[in-house]
C-alpha positions as CSV (number, residue, x, y, z in Angstrom):
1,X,0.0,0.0,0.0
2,X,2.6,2.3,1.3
3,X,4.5,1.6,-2.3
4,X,1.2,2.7,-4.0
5,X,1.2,6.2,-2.2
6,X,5.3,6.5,-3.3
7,X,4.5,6.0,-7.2
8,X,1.3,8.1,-7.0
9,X,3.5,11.0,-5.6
10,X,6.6,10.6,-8.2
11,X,4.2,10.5,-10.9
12,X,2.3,14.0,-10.0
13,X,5.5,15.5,-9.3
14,X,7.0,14.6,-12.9
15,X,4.0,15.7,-13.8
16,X,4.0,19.0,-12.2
17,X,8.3,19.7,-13.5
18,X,7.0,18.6,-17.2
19,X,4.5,21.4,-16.7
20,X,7.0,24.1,-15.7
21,X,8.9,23.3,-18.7
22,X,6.1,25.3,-20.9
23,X,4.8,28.5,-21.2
24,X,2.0,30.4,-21.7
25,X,1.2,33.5,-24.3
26,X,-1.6,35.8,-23.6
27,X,-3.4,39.1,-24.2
28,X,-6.1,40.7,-25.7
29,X,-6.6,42.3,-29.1
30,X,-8.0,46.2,-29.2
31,X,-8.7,48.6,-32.4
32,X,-6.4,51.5,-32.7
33,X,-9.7,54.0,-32.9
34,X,-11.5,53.6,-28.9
35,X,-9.2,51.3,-27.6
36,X,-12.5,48.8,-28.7
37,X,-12.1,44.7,-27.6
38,X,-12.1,43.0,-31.3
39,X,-13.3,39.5,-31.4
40,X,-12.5,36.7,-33.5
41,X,-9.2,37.8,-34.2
42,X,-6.8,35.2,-35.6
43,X,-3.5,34.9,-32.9
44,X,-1.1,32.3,-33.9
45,X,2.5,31.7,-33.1
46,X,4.2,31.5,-36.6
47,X,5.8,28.3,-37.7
48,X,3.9,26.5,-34.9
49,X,0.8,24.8,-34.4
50,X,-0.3,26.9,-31.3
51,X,-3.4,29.1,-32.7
52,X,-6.9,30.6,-30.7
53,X,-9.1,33.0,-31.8
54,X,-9.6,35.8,-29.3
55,X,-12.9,35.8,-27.4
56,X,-15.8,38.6,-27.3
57,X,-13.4,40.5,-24.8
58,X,-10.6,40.7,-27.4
59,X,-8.5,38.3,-25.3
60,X,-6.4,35.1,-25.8
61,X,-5.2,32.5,-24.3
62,X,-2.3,29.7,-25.7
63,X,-0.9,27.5,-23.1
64,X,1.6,24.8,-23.5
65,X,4.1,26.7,-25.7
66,X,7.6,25.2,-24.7
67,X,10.7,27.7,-24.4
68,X,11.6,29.5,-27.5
69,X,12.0,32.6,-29.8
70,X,8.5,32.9,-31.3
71,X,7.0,35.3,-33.6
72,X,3.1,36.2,-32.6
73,X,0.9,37.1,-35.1
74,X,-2.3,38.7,-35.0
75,X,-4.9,39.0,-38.5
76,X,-8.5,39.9,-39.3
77,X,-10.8,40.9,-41.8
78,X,-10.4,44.9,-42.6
79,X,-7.3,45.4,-40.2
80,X,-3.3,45.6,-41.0
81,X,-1.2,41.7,-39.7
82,X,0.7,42.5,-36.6
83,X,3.9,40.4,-35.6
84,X,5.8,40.5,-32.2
85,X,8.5,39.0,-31.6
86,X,9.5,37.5,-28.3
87,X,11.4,34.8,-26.2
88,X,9.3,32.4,-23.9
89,X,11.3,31.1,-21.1
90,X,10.5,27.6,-19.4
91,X,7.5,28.4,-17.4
92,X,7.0,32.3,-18.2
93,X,3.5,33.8,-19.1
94,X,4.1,36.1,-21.8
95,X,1.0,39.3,-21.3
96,X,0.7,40.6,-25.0
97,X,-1.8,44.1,-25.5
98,X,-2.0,44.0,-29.2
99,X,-3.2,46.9,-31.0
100,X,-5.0,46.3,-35.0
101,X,-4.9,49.6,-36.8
102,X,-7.9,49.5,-39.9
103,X,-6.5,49.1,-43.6
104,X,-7.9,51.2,-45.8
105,X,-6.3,50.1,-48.3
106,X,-7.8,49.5,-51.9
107,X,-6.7,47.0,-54.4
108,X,-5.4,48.7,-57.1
109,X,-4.8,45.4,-59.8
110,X,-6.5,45.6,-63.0
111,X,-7.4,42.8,-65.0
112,X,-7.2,42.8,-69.0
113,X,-9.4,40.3,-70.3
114,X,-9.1,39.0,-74.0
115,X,-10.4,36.4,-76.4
116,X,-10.2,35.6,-80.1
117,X,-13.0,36.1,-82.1
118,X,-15.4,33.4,-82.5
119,X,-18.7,32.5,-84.2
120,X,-21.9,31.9,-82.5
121,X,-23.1,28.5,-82.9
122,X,-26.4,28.1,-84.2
123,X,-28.7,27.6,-81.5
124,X,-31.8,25.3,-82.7
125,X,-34.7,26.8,-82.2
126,X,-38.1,24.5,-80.4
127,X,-40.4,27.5,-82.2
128,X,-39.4,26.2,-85.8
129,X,-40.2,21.9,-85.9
130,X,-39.9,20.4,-89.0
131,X,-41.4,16.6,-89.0
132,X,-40.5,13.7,-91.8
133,X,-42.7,11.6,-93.2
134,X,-41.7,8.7,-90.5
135,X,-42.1,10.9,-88.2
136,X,-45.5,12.2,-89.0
137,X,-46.5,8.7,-89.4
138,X,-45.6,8.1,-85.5
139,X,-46.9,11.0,-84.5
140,X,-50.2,10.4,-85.8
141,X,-50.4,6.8,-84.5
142,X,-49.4,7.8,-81.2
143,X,-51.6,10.6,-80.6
144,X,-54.8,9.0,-82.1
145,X,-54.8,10.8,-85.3
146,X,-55.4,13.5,-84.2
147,X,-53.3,16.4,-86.0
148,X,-54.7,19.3,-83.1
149,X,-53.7,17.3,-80.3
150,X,-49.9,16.7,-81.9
151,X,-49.3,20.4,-81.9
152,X,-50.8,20.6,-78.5
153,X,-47.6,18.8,-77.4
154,X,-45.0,21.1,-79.1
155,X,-42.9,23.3,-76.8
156,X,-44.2,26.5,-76.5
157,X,-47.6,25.8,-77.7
158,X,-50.5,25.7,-75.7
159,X,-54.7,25.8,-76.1
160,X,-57.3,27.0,-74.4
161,X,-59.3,23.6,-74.1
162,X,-59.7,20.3,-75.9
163,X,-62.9,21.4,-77.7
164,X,-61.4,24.2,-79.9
165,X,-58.4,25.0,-82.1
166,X,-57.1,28.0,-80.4
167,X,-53.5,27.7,-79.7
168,X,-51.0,30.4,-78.1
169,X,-47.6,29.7,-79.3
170,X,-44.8,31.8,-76.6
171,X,-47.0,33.7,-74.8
172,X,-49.0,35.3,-77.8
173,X,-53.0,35.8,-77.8
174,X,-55.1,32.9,-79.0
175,X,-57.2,35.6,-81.8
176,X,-53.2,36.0,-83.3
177,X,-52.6,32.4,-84.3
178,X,-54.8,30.6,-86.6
179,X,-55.1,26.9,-88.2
């Protein structure tokens, strides 16, 4: 039992030295106009994996960062990147007040865009149906001989009722088209 209690403590105390080994980095993020918190602010330690996005406050929080020179960098939408440079010790808190200043700035690239010349392709038209003699043959079979009926089924066209031979071809008044 006794040997139990011995390992538990050597374990949380190399526990508790691998923890002083690290660091921690961090601050809060304000706008240069009011001093304002800015939120969801992008602060990463460059060449790392350590990252967090600042919280509604403007601050940030990265723990475990081992000893090192580090280079902090800060980015949003609309403001200018900031990098800092520091050194972390073995178990230092680094306290960062980053200031983002708005960017104004205004892309200036132009873009020349230019083809060759080409010909349109003639585009088939569903207003202008020409039918063969098979095909009129099929047509008529299908749809009971009934001629009225086949145009009826024509893109574009469409009737008033089955019991007279109005039509309205694209959106035109049945008293303008005539059979």
């Amino acid at each position: 039992m006794a040997f139990r209690w011995v390992l538990a403590l050597l374990l949380v105390s190399i526990a508790a030295v691998a923890q002083e080994d690290v660091g921690e980095v961090r601050g809060r993020v304000v706008d240069s106009r009011g001093s304002e918190a800015l939120a969801l602010v992008q602060v990463q330690i460059s060449d790392t994996d350590f990252a967090t996005v600042t919280g509604d406050d403007g601050s940030f929080r990265i723990p475990g960062v081992p000893p090192g020179n580090y280079v902090l960098q800060a980015v949003t939408v609309g403001y200018h990147m900031v990098l800092q440079e520091f050194t972390l010790a073995a178990g230092e808190t680094k306290n960062f007040d980053i200031v983002l200043t708005n960017s104004t700035a205004r892309r200036t690239d132009t873009v020349e865009v230019s083809a060759s010349t080409f010909e349109a392709g003639t585009q088939s038209s569903a207003s202008a149906i020409t039918l063969d003699g098979a095909e009129r043959k099929n047509l008529a079979s299908v749809l009971a001989d009934d001629p009225l009926r086949a145009v009826q089924n024509l893109p574009g066209v469409t009737s008033n009722d089955d019991f007279s031979s109005e039509f309205s071809m694209r959106g035109a008044s049945f008293d303008r088209i005539g059979l």
